[in-house]
N, C-alpha and C positions, 0 to 999 in steps of 0.2 A: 645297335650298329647301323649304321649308313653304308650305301653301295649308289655308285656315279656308274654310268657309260657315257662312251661317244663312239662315233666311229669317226676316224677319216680317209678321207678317200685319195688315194695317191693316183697318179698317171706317171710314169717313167716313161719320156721319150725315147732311155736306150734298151736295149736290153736286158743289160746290168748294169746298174749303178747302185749306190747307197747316197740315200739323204736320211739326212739327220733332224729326227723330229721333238727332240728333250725339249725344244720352247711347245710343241702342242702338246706333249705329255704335260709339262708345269701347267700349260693355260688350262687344259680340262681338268688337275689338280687342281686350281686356285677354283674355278666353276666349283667343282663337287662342296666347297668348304669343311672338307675332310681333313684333321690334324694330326692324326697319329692313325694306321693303318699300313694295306698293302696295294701296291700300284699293278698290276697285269696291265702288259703290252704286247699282244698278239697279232702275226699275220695271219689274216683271214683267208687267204688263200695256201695251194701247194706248190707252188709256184715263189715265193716269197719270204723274206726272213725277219724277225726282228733278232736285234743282240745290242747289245752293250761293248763299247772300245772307245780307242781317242781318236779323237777328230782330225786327222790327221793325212794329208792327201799322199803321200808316200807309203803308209799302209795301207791305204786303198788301192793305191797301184796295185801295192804287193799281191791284197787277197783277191783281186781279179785275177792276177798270172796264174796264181797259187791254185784257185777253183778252176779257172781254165785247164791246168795242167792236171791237174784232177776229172775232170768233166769237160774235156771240149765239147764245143758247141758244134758236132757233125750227126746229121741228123741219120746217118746212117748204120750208126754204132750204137743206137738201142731201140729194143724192142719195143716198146713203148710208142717207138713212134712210127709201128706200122699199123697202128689207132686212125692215124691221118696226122698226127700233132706233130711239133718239131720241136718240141722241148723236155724230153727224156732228160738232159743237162740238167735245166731247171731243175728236176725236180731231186735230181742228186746235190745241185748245191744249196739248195732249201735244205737237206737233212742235214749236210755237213756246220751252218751258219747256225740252224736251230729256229724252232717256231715261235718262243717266247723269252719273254723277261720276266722276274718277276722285281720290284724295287720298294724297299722299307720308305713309309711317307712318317717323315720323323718333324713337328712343331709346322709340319704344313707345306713344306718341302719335300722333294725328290733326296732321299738321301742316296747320293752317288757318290762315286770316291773325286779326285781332285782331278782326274783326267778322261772320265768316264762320261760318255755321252750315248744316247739310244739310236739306232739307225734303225731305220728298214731297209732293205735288201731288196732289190729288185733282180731275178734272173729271168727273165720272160718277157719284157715291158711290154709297151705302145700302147696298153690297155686301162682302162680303170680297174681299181683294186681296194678293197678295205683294210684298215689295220684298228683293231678294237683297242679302246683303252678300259679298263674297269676299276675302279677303285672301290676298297672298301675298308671302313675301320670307323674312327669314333669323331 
């Protein structure tokens, strides 16, 4: 069995947003030369999410409202953040979005469904950040 990493290093100018990384997932795929295995797509921080949806910029509206109205961003309503920090939010909508993906690598490809793309999640931004990719199989 074979096993690939990479990391990449994201910077998010907002505080939340999602970008969509499935072409650096394939490229670090196609690097590994791994054909049949499993994909892991991890954010490396707590602050940050990966997940699987469509690409879609009206459900992205949606699930900023949707965590917002969940987790507003007032730095006053968690404890958390009388650490010094100001993103107690963060780290509620990192639980809710999820840490990782996992994706079947089927003839050398990402096997995802026909509307399915990977994002990372940013709820914290302005900073640098990792997101791991690891592959391994045959």
């Amino acid at each position: 069995m074979k096993s690939y990493h990479k990391e990449l290093w994201m910077e998010v100018p907002a505080r939340m947003d999602f970008v969509n990384i499935t072409r650096d997932v394939s490229r670090a795929l196609d690097e590994s030369g791994i054909r049949e295995g499993l994909c892991l797509v991890n954010a490396m921080h707590i602050t940050a999410s990966v997940f699987i949806n469509d690409d879609e910029p009206g459900l992205h509206a949606d699930y900023k409202q949707w965590l917002e109205n969940l987790a507003p961003h007032d730095p006053s309503r968690y404890r958390h953040n009388r650490t010094g920090e100001d993103n107690g939010d963060a780290h509620h909508k990192r639980q809710i979005m999820g840490r990782e993906v996992v994706v079947a690598v089927t003839a050398g490809k990402l096997h995802l469904g026909p509307w399915e793309q990977i994002f990372y999640g940013e709820f914290d931004g302005r900073r640098r950040k990792r997101v791991l990719i690891k592959i391994i199989g045959e």
